[in-house]
C-alpha positions as CSV (number, residue, x, y, z in Angstrom):
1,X,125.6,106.3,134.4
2,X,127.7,106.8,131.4
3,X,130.5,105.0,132.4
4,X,128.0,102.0,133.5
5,X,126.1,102.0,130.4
6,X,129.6,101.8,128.0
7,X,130.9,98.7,130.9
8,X,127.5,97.3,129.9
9,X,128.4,97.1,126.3
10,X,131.6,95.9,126.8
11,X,130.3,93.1,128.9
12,X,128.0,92.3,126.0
13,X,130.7,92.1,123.5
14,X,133.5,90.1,125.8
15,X,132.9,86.5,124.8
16,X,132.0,85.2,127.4
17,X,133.6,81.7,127.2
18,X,131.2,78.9,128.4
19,X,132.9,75.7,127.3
20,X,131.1,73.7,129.9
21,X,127.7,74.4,128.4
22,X,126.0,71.7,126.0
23,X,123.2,70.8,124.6
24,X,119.6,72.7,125.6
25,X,121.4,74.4,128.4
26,X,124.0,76.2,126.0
27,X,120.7,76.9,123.3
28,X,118.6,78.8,126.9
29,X,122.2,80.7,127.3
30,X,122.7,82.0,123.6
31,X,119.1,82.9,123.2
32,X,119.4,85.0,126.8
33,X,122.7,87.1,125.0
34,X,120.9,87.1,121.7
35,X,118.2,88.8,123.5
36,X,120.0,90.8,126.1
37,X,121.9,91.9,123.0
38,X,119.3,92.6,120.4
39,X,117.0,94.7,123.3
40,X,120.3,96.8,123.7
41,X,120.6,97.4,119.8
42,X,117.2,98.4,119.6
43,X,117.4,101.1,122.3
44,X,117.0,104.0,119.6
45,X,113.8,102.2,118.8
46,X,112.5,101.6,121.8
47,X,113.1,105.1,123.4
48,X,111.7,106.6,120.6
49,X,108.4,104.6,120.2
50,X,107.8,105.2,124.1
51,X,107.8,108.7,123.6
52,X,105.3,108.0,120.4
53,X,103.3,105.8,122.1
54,X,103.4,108.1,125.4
55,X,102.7,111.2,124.4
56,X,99.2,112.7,124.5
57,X,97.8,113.3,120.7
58,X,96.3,116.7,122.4
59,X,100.4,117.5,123.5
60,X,101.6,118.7,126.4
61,X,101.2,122.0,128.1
62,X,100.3,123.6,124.7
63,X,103.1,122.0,122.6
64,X,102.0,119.8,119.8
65,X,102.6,116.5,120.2
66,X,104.7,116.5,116.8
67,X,106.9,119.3,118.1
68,X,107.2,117.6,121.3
69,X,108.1,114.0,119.3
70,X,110.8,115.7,117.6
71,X,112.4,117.6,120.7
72,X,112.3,113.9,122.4
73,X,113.8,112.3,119.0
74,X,116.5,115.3,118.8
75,X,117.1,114.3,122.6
76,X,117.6,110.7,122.4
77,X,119.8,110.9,119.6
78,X,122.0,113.4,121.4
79,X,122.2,111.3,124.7
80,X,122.9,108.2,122.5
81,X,126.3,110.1,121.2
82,X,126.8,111.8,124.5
83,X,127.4,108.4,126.1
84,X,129.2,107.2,122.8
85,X,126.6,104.7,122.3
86,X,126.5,105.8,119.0
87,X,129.8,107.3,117.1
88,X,129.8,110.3,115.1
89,X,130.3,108.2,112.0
90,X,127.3,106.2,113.0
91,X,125.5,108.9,113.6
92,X,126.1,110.4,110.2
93,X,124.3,107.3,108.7
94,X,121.2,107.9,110.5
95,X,121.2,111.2,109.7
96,X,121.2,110.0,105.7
97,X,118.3,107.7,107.0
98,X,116.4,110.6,108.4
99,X,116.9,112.1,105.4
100,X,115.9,109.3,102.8
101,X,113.2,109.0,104.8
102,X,111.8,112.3,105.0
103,X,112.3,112.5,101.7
104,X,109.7,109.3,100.7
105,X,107.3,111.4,103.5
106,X,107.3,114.5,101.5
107,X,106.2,112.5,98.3
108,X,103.9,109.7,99.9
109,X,102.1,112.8,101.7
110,X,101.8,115.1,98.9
111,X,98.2,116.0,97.2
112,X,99.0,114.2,94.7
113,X,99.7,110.8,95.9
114,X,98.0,110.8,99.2
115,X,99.1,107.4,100.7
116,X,99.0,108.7,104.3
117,X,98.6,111.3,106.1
118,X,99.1,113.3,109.6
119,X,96.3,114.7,110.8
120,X,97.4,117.0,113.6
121,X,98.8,120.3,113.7
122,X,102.3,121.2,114.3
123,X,104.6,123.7,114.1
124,X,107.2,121.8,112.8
125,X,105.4,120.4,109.8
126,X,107.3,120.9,106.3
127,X,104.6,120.3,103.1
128,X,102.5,119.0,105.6
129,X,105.1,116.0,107.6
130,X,106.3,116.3,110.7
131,X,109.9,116.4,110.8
132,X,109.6,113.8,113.7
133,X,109.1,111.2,110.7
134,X,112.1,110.6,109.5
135,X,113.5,109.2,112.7
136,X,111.6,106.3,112.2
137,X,113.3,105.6,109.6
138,X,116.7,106.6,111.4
139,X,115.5,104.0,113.9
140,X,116.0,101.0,112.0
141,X,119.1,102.4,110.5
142,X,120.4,103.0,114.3
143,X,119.2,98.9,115.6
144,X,121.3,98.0,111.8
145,X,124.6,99.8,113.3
146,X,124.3,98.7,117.0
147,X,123.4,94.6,115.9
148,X,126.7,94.9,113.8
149,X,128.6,95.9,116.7
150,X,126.7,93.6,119.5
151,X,126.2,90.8,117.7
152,X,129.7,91.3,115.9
153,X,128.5,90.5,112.3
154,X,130.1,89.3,109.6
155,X,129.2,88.9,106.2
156,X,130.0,86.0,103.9
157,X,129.7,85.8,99.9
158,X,128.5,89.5,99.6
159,X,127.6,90.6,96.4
160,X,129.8,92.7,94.5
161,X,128.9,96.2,95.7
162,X,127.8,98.0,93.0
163,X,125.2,95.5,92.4
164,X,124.3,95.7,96.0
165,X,124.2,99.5,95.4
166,X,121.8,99.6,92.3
167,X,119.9,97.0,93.8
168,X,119.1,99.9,96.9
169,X,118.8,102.3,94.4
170,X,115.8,100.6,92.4
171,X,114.2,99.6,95.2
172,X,114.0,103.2,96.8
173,X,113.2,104.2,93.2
174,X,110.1,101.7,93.2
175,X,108.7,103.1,96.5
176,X,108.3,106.7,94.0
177,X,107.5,105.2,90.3
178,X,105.3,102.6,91.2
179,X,102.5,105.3,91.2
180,X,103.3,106.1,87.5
181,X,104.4,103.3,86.1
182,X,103.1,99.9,88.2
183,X,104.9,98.5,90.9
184,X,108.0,96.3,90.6
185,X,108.7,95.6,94.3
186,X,107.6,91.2,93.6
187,X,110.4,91.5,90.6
188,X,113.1,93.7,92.8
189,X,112.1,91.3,96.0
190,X,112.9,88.3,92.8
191,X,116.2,90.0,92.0
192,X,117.4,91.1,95.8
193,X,116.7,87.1,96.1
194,X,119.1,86.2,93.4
195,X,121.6,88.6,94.4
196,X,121.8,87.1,98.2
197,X,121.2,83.8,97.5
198,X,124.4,82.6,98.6
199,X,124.9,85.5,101.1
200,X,125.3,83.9,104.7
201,X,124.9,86.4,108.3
202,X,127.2,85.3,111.2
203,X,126.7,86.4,114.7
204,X,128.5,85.9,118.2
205,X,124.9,85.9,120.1
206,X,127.9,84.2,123.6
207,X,131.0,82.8,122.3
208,X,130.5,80.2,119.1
209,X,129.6,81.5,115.4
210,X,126.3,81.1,114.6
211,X,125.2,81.5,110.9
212,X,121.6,82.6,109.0
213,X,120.8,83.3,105.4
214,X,121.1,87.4,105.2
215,X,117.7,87.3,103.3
216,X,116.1,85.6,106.1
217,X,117.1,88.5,108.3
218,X,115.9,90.9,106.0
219,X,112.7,89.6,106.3
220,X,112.2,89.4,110.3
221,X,113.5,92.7,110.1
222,X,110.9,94.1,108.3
223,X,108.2,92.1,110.1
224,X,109.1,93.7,113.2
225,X,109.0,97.3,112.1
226,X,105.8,96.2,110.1
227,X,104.7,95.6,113.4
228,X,105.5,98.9,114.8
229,X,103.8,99.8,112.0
230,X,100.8,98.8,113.4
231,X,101.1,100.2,116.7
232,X,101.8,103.8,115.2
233,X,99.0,103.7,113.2
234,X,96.7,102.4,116.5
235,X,97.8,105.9,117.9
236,X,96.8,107.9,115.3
237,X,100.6,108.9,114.6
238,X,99.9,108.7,111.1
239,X,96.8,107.5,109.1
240,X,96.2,105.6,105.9
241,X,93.0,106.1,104.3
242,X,91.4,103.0,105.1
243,X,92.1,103.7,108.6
244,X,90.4,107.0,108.4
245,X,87.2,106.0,109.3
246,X,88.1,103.3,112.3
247,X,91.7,101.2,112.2
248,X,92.0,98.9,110.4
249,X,95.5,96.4,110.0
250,X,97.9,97.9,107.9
251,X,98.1,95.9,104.7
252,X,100.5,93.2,105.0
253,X,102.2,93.9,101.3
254,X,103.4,96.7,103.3
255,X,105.6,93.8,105.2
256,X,107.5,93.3,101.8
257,X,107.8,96.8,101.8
258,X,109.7,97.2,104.9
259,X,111.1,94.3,104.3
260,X,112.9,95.7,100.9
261,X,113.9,99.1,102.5
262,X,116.3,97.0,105.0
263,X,117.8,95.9,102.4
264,X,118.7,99.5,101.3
265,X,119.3,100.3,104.8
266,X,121.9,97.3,105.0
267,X,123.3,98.7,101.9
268,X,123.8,101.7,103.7
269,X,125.2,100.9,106.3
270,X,128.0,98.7,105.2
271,X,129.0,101.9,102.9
272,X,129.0,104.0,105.5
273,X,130.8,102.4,108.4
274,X,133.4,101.3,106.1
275,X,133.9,97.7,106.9
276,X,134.2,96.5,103.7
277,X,137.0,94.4,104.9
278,X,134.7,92.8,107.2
279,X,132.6,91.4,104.6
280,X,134.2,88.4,102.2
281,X,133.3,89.5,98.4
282,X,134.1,86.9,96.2
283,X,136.7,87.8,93.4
């Protein structure tokens, strides 16, 4: 299974040279790889929102269902580096996700701020979050690393990187301050714009280039998780007060949201896996 499952990704990442494909026959063939490839770099994700989405809110055989989340979380990620689907390097970025996210729980949940909640018990609750949480987090990180490799990106016109970096810094500042001092996100969403402007995405989806604004990318990103969002809350993983009563939608400024902590998690990752050489910036 192992050795299938690391053929498959090299099949995915071969080329496959199809110079006798035109026209809306060659677009039904590149949106198939882009598929077939984004569904394989979003296996983290998808694993771990079965087992969120599976798993009984009353547990199983006397095991929380939190507890049991992060055993299945703990298990996923260990099979993804056991089959090398993930590198040790790769896996040392989602761990900093796990952590920056767990992190923004700890606050977000405190008494003091209150903007969501878990309402079940668990033994594996710190300050009242389930240490599950922060592999949701993790999870985007982990489909950011494996639609690098897939999709074999490259970056053109990136912005120097310490702007990139203080740019990821103030906006995971915002997600803390803007309970003290307003939020900023609209002006930081204004300025990540500016910054990226020019800042092009290129991806092999089959075997030609194909090319979309990073910002654009940035914002289906956090769409989707928004999303997932959605679905989480459905289940009563977590709770917003408006929810509290019956569910409700989750807000859709918490789209911008999401979308804004992909760009930190971009930011991230490009430290972290060291392709700097991979990405043109501009002298």
């Amino acid at each position: 299974m192992i050795q299938s499952l690391q053929e498959f990704d090299r099949w995915l990442c071969s080329g496959h040279q199809r110079h006798d494909l035109h026209g809306f026959r060659r677009f039904l063939r590149e949106f198939w790889f882009f598929g077939l490839k984004q569904a394989r770099a979003c296996l983290f994700v998808v694993l771990f929102f079965a087992a969120v989405f599976l798993t009984p809110q009353a547990g199983v055989l006397g095991i929380p269902r939190y507890d049991l989340l992060l055993i299945m979380a703990l298990g996923i990620q260990a099979f993804m580096v056991f089959t090398k689907l993930e590198t040790l390097d790769e896996l040392k970025a989602i761990t900093l996700f796990h952590l920056v996210g767990l992190g923004l729980e700890l606050f977000k949940t405190s008494s003091t701020i209150q903007s969501w909640s878990y309402p079940d018990f668990g033994y594996t609750k710190f300050f009242g979050v389930p240490l599950f949480s922060g592999f949701m987090y993790a999870s985007v990180g982990s489909y950011v690393i494996q639609a690098w490799r897939l999709q074999d990106l490259r970056v053109r016109h990136h912005p120097p990187y310490w702007m990139a970096t203080l740019m990821a810094i103030l906006i995971y500042a915002n997600f803390f301050t803007h309970h003290f001092i307003g939020d900023y996100r609209w002006y930081l969403a204004a300025c990540a714009l500016g910054l990226y402007a020019r800042t092009s995405v290129h991806f092999r989806p089959l075997d030609r280039v194909r090319t979309m604004p990073l910002v654009l990318s940035f914002v289906l990103i956090g769409f989707f998780v928004w999303i997932a969002e959605n679905i989480s809350t459905f289940f009563r993983v977590w709770q917003y007060p408006n929810q509290m009563g019956a569910w409700a939608t989750v807000h859709l400024s918490k789209w911008s949201s999401w979308s804004l902590l992909v760009i930190m998690t971009f930011t991230i990752v490009a430290h972290l896996k060291k392709i700097k050489e991979r990405i043109h910036v501009p002298e």
